[in-house]
C-alpha positions as CSV (number, residue, x, y, z in Angstrom):
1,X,74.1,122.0,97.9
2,X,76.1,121.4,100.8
3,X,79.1,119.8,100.4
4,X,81.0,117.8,103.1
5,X,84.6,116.7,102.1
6,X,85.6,113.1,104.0
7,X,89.1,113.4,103.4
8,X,89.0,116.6,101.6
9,X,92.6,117.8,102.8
10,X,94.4,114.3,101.6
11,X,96.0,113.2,98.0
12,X,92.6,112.4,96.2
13,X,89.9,114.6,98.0
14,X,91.7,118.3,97.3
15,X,91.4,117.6,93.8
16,X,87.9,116.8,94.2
17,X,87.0,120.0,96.6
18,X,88.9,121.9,93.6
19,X,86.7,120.5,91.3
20,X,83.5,120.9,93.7
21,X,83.8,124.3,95.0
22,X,83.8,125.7,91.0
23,X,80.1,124.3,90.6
24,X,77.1,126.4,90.9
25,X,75.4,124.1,92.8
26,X,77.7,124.1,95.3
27,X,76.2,126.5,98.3
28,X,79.0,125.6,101.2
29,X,82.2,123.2,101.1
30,X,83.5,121.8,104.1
31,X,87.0,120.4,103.8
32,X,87.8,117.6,106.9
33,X,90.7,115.7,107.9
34,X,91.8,113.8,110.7
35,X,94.3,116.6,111.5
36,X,93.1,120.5,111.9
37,X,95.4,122.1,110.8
38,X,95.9,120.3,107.5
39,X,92.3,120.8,106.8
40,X,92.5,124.5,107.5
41,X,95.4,124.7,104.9
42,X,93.9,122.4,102.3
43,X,90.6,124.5,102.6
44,X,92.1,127.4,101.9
45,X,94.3,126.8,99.1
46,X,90.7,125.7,97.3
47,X,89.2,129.1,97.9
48,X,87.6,131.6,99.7
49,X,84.6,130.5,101.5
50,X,85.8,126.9,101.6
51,X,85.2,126.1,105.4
52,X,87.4,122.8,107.3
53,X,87.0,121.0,109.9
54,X,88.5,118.6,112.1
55,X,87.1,115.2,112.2
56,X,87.9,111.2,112.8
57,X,85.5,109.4,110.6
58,X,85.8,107.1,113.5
59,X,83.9,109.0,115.9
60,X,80.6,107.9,115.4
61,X,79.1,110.6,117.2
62,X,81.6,113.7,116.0
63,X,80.5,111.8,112.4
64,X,77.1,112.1,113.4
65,X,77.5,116.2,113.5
66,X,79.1,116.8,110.5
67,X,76.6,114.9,108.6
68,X,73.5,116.7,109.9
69,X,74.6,119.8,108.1
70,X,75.3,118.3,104.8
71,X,73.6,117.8,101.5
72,X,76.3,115.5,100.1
73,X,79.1,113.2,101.0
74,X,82.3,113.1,99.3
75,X,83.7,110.6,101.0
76,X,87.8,110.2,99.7
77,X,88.9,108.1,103.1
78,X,90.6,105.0,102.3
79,X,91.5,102.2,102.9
80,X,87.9,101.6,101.8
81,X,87.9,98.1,103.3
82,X,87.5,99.4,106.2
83,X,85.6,102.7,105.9
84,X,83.4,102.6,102.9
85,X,80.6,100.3,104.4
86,X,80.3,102.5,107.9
87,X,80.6,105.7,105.9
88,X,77.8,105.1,103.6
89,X,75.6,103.9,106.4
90,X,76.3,106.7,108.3
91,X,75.3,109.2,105.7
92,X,72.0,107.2,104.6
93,X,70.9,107.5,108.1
94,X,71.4,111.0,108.0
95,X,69.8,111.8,105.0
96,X,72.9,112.7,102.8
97,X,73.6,111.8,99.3
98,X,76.7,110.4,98.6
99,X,80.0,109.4,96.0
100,X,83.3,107.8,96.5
101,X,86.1,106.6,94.7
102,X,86.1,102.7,96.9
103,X,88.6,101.1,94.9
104,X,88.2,97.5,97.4
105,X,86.5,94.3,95.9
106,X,85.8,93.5,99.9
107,X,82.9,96.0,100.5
108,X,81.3,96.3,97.5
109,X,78.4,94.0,98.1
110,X,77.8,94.9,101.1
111,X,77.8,98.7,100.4
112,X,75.1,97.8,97.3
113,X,72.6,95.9,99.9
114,X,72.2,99.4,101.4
115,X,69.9,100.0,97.9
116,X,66.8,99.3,99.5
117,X,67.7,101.8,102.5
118,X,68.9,104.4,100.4
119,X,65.6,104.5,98.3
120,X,63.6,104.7,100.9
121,X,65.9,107.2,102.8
122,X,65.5,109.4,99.2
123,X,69.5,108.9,99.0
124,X,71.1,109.2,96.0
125,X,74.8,107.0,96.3
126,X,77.3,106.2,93.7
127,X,80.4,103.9,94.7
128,X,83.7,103.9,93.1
129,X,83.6,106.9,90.9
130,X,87.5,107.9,90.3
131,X,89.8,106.6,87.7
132,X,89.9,102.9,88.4
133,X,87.0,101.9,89.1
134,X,84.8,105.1,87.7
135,X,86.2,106.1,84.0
136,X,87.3,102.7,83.9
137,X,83.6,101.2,84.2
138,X,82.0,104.2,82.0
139,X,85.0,102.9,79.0
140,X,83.9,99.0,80.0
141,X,80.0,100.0,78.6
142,X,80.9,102.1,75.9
143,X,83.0,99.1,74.6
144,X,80.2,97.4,75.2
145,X,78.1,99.0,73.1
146,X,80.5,98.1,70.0
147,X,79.3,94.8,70.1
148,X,76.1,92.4,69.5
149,X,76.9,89.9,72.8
150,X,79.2,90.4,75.2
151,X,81.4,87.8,76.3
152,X,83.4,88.9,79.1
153,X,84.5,92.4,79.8
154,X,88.2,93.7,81.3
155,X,89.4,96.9,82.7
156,X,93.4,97.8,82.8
157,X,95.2,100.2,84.2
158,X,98.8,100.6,84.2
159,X,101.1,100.6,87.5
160,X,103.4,102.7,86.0
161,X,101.5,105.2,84.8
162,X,99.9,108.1,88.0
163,X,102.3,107.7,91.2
164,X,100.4,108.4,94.7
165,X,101.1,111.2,96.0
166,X,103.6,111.3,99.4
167,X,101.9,111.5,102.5
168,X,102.8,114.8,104.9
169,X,103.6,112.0,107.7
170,X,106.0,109.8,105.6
171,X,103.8,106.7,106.3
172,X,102.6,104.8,103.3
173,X,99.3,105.9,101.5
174,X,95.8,104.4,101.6
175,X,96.4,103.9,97.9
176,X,99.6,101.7,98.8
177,X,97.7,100.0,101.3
178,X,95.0,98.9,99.0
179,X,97.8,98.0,96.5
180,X,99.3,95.6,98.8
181,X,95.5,94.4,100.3
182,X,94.3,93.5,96.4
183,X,97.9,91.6,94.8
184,X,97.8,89.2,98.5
185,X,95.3,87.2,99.9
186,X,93.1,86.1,97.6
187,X,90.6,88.4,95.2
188,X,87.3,87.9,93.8
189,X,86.4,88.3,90.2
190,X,83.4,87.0,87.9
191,X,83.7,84.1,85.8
192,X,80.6,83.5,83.2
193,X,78.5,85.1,85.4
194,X,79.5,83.4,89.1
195,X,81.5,85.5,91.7
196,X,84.7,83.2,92.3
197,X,87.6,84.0,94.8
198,X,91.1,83.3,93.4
199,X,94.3,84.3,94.0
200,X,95.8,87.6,92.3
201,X,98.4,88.4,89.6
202,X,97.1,85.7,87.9
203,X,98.6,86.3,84.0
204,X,95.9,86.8,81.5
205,X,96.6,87.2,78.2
206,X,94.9,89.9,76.1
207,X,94.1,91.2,72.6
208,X,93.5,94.8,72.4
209,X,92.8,95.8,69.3
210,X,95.4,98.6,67.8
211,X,98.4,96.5,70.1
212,X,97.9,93.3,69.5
213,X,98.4,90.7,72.5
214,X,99.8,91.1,75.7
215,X,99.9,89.6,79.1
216,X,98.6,91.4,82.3
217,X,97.9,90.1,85.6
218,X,94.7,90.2,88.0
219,X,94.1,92.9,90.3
220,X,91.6,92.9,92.7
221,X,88.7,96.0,92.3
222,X,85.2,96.4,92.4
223,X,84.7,96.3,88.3
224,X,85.0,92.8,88.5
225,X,82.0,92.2,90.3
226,X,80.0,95.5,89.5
227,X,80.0,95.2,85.6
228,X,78.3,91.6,85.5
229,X,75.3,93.0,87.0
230,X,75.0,95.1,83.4
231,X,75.9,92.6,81.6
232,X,74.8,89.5,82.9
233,X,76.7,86.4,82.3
234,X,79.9,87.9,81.6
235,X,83.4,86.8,83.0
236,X,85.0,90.4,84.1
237,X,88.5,90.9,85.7
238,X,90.5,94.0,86.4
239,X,93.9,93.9,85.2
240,X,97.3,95.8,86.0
241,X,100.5,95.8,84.0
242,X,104.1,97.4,84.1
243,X,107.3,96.8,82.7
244,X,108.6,93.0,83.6
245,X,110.9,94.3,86.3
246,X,108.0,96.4,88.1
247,X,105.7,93.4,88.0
248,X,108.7,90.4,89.6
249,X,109.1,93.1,92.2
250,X,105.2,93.3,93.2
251,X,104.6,89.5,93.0
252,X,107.6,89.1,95.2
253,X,107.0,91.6,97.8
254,X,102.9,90.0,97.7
255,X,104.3,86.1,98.1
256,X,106.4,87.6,101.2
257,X,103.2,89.0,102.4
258,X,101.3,85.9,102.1
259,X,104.3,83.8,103.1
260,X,104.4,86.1,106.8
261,X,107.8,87.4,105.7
262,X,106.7,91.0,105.0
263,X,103.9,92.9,107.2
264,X,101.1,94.4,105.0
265,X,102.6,97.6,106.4
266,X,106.1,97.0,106.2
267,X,105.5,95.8,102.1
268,X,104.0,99.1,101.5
269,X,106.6,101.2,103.6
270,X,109.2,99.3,100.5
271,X,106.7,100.0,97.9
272,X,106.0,103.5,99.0
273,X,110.2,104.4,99.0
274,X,110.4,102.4,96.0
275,X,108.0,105.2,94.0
276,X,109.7,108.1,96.0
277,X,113.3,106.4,94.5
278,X,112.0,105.2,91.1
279,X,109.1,107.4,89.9
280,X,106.4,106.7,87.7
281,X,105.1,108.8,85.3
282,X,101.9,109.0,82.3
283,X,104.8,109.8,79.7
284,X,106.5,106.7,79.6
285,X,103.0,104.8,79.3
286,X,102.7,106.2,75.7
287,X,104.6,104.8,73.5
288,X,103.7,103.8,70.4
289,X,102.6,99.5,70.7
290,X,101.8,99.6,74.7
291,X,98.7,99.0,75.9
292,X,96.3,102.6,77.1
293,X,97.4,103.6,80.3
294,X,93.8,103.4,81.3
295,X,91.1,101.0,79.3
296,X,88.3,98.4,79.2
297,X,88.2,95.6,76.8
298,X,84.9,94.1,75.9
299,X,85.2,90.5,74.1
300,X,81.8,89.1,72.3
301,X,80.6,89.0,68.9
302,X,79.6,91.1,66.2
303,X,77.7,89.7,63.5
304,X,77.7,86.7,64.6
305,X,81.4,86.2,64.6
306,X,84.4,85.9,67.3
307,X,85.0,90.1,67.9
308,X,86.7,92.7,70.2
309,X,86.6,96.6,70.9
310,X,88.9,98.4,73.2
311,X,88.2,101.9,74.2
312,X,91.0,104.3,76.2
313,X,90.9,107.3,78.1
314,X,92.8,109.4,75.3
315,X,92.9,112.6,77.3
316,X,94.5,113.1,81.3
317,X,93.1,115.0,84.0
318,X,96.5,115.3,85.5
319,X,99.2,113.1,86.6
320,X,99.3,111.9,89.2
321,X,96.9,109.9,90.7
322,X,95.2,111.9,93.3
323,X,94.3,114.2,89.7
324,X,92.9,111.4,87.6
325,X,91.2,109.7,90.8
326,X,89.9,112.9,92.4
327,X,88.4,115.3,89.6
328,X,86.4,112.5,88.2
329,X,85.0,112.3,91.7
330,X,84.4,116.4,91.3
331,X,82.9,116.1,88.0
332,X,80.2,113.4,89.1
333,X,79.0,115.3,91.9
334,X,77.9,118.1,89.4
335,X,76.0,115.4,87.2
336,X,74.3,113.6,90.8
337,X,70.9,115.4,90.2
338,X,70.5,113.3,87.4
339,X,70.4,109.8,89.3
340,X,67.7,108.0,91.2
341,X,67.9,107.5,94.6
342,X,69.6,104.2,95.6
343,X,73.5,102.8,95.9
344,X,74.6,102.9,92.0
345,X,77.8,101.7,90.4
346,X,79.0,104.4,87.9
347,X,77.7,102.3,84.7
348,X,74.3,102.3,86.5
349,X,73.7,105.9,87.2
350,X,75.9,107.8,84.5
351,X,75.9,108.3,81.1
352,X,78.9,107.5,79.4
353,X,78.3,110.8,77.1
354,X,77.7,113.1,79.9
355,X,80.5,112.1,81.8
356,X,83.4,112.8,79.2
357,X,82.0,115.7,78.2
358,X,81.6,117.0,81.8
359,X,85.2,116.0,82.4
360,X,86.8,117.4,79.2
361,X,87.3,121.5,80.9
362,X,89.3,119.6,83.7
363,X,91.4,117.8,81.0
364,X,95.4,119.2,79.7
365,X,94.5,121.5,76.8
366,X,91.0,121.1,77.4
367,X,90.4,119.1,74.5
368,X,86.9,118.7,72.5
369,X,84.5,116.2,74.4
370,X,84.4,114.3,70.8
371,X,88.4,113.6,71.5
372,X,88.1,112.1,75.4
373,X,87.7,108.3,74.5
374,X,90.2,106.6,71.6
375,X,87.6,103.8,70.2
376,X,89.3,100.6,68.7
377,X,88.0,97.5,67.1
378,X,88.8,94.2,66.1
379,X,87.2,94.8,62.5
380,X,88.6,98.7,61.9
381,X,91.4,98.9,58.9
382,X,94.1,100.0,61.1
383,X,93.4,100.3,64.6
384,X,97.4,101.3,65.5
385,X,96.7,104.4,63.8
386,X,93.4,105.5,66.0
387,X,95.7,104.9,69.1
388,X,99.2,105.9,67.8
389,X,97.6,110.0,66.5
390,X,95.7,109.8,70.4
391,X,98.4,108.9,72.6
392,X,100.7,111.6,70.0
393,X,98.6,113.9,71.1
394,X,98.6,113.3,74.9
395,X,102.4,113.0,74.3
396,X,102.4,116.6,73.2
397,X,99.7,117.9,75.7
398,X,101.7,116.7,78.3
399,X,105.2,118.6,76.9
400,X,103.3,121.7,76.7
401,X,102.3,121.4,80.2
402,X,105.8,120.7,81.2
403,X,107.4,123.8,79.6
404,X,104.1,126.1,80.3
């Protein structure tokens, strides 16, 4: 398998090519970024062998090259509003599989109605496979599963919880610039089945089994739109939460945006500092009553009555966020082989199962497979205590790591 790297040098896609180049079915790994030299570095800090290149995923005919020595696309270059669509073409056209971690509502259909082409093309694509969306839609069907009807299904993730990591040029991230894209504007979700558009932060109030309620706001991401195709009929919204003082300052510095006070770039230049000043970090998202720093809530019934089941990544890949968002992306290009050709979602083409237990050796402490996912219903005894002895756990995984 020949591996290209879109990106492969940047925040996410090194810890993806880390992931990649220890596979045996990875033949040849090609590490690209915008800049040379960066790539040369960042290829060979992943190994020997690992080979870079210099490329603008702009350059439709540089692209073009790349792509007709390649097996697979790992394609980590964001914003993915604007690149995901024209990178996913581009590689169906060339004959190359393909996975992403597109964490943008905005091309998600459009990326999808390449299916047809893809299957005929013998293309195998799966969008949005990192931590939000990616584990987050893998925990939305296991959920799922608890439950005789599903009634609407939400994924969370917590702002506070993996910081982005600084950029080499000082200018803000393509993870800040989607922040600021999906909390301004407006976003679309699914309510009882129908795609609406609406505007974000919008305060929902939750009850997760094991913490009782709590309010979080909207966020726009590709769940919300991808899971109702599983589960038809659903309403599904991604959700983000923080402490109340990290949430006033994101609604404020999105209505500034909106109101043509702030530049999209000049809000995440502020929000970018802000993290540099004020970091965030998984240890403070672990305290006993607060909700998983990572989850997906499915709402339904369960013999025939009103009932809820919550499950939580219980174990971390890492940190930060270009960990958590980039080894899942890793870990599903070793389990490709097993999907059809055509443009999947992660809950179409992976199982749930096989996922964890693929990710568990890139885990702190690689823990047992059985322990990856923290399972809590509406119904159990004492659902605190299932989430209270996990996130203990990860509390003391993460001290170990510190001191190691």
């Amino acid at each position: 398998m020949r591996v290209l790297a879109l990106g492969g040098a940047g925040g996410m896609g090194r810890y993806a090519c880390r992931v990649a180049a220890g596979l045996e079915q990875v033949t040849d790994l090609t590490v690209t970024d915008l800049d040379g030299g960066r790539a040369e570095r960042a290829a060979a800090a992943v190994g020997p062998g690992v080979r870079s290149l210099a490329l603008d995923v702009t350059d439709t005919p540089a692209l073009r090259a790349a792509l007709a020595d390649t097996d697979v696309v790992l394609n980590t270059v964001g914003p993915f509003f604007r690149f995901g669509e024209p990178i996913l073409r581009a590689a169906i056209d060339a004959g190359c599989s393909y996975l992403d971690i597109c964490d943008d509502w905005e091309p998600i259909a459009p990326m999808l109605e390449l299916d047809a082409l893809a299957r005929s093309a013998g293309v195998t694509a799966v969008v949005g496979i990192g931590a939000s969306p990616g584990i987050t839609n893998l925990l939305a069907v296991l959920a799922a599963s608890q439950l005789d009807t599903v009634e609407e299904i939400i994924t969370g993730w917590s702002l506070e919880a993996a910081p982005p990591e600084a950029t080499p040029d000082g200018k803000p991230s393509a993870a800040v610039v989607h922040g600021i894209q999906q909390v301004t504007g407006t976003i679309r979700v699914t309510r009882h089945g129908r795609a609406v558009d609406e505007r974000p932060l919008r305060p929902v109030r939750i009850d997760y089994p094991g913490v009782g309620r709590r309010t979080v706001r909207t966020f726009g991401h590709p769940e919300a739109l991808t899971l109702p195709r599983a589960f038809p009929g659903t309403t599904s919204v991604n959700v983000t939460f923080a402490g109340p003082g990290v949430m006033t300052a994101v609604a404020a510095i999105g209505a500034a945006v909106n109101r043509g006070i702030l530049s999209p770039h000049r809000a995440a230049a502020i929000i970018e500092r802000a993290e540099r000043l004020l970091p965030s970090t998984f240890e403070r998202t672990l305290g006993p009553g607060r909700l998983p720093p990572i989850f997906a809530l499915a709402n339904g019934t369960r013999h025939g009555r009103p009932a809820a089941a919550g499950c939580a990544l219980a174990q971390l890949p890492g940190t930060t966020m270009g960990e958590v968002t980039g080894i899942p992306l890793g870990v599903a290009l070793g389990l490709l082989s097993s999907a059809e050709p055509g443009v999947h979602t992660p809950e179409s083409s992976l199982a749930p199962a096989d996922f964890f237990s693929a990710l568990a050796p890139y885990c702190l402490g690689s823990p047992d497979p059985d322990d990856m996912v923290v399972t809590t219903r509406s119904w159990d005894p004492a659902p605190e205590q299932a989430l209270r002895t996990a996130f203990a756990n990860a509390r003391a995984v993460l001290a170990r790591t510190a001191t190691a």
